[in-house]
Structures are given as C-alpha cells and as structure tokens.
C-alpha positions in Angstrom: 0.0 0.0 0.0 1.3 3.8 -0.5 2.0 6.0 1.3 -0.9 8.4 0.4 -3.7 5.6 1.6 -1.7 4.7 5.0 -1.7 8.1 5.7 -5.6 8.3 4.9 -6.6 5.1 6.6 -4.5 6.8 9.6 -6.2 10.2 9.6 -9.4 8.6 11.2 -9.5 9.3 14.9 -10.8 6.1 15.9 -8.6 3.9 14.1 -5.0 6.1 15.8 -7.4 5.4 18.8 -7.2 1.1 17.7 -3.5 1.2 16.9 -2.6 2.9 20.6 -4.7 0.0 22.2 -3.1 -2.4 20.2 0.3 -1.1 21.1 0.0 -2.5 24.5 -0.5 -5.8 23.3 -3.0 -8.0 21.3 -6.9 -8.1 21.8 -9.2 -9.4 20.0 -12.8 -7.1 18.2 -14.8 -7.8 21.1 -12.0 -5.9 23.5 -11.9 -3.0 21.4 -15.1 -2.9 20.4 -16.2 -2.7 24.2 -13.0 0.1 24.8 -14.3 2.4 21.9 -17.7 1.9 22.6 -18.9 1.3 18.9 -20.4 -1.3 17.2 -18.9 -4.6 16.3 -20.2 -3.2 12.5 -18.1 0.0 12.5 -15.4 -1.9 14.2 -15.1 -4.3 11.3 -14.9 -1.5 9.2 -12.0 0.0 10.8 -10.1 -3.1 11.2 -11.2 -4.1 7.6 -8.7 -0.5 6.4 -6.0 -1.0 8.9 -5.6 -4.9 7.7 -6.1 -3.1 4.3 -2.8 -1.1 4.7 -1.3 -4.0 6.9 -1.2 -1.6 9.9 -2.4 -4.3 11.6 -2.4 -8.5 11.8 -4.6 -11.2 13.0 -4.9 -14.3 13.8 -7.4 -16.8 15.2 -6.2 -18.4 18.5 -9.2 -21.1 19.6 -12.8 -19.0 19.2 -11.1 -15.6 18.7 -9.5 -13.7 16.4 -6.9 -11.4 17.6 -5.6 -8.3 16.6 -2.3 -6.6 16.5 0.6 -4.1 15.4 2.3 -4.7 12.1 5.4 -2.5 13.5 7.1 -3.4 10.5 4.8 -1.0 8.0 5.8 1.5 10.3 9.3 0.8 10.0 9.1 1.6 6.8 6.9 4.5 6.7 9.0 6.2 9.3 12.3 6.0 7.0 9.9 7.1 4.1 8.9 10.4 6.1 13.0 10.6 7.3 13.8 11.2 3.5 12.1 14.5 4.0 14.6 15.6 7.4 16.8 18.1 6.9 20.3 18.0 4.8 23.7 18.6 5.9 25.3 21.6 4.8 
C-alpha cells in the first residue's frame, strides 16, 4: 500500500485510537469494540482498512481472532517520512 492511503486510513480518529490500544498488546474485536464503545459493525470496518494497509495483523487463537501491530509497515513509513529531514550543509 502507498504511502498516500496509510496516511488516509490513519487520519481517522478512531482507528490512531485502535493502533494505541493495540500497542500494549493484542486483543481481540470484542476488546476494542467494548474500549471504543462502537459497534462490532463499524469496528469491522475500521479493522477491515487497517488490515487493508497492513497496519495491523490477525490471527485466530481457539474462538477468537486477535488483533495486533504490524510494527514493520511503520518501520518503513518512518524511513519514508525521514527522507524529507533536513540536509547537511
């Protein structure tokens, strides 16, 4: 994914709101759902666009499906934005 639509898909309060949950560790849609306080509907939509720009992982562990950080997008997006820093004179 570019750069332009991880920045869109990251300009949405309530998924920056998913990814700093997620930083402290896993959970799975019902945990986050209940944390946020929206429905599992818009929740799937929000998780659908961050799996979209592989800002975030899952995986099913028994009945659950558990959500977390792909640090390695943002790895790479932060030397992207470091490209922009300033120059040595």
């Amino acid at each position: 994914m570019s750069e332009t639509n991880i920045f869109k898909v990251l300009s949405d309060s309530q998924r920056r709101a998913i990814l700093e949950m997620l930083r402290e560790g896993r959970l799975n849609a019902g945990e986050i759902a209940q944390r946020l306080q929206i429905s599992s509907a818009a929740l799937s939509y929000h998780l659908k666009l961050l799996k979209g720009a592989d800002l975030v992982t899952e995986y099913k562990e028994k009945n659950f499906i558990y959500y977390e950080i792909n640090s390695s997008v943002f790895d790479e997006l932060i030397m992207w934005v470091k490209q922009f820093g300033g120059r040595k004179k």
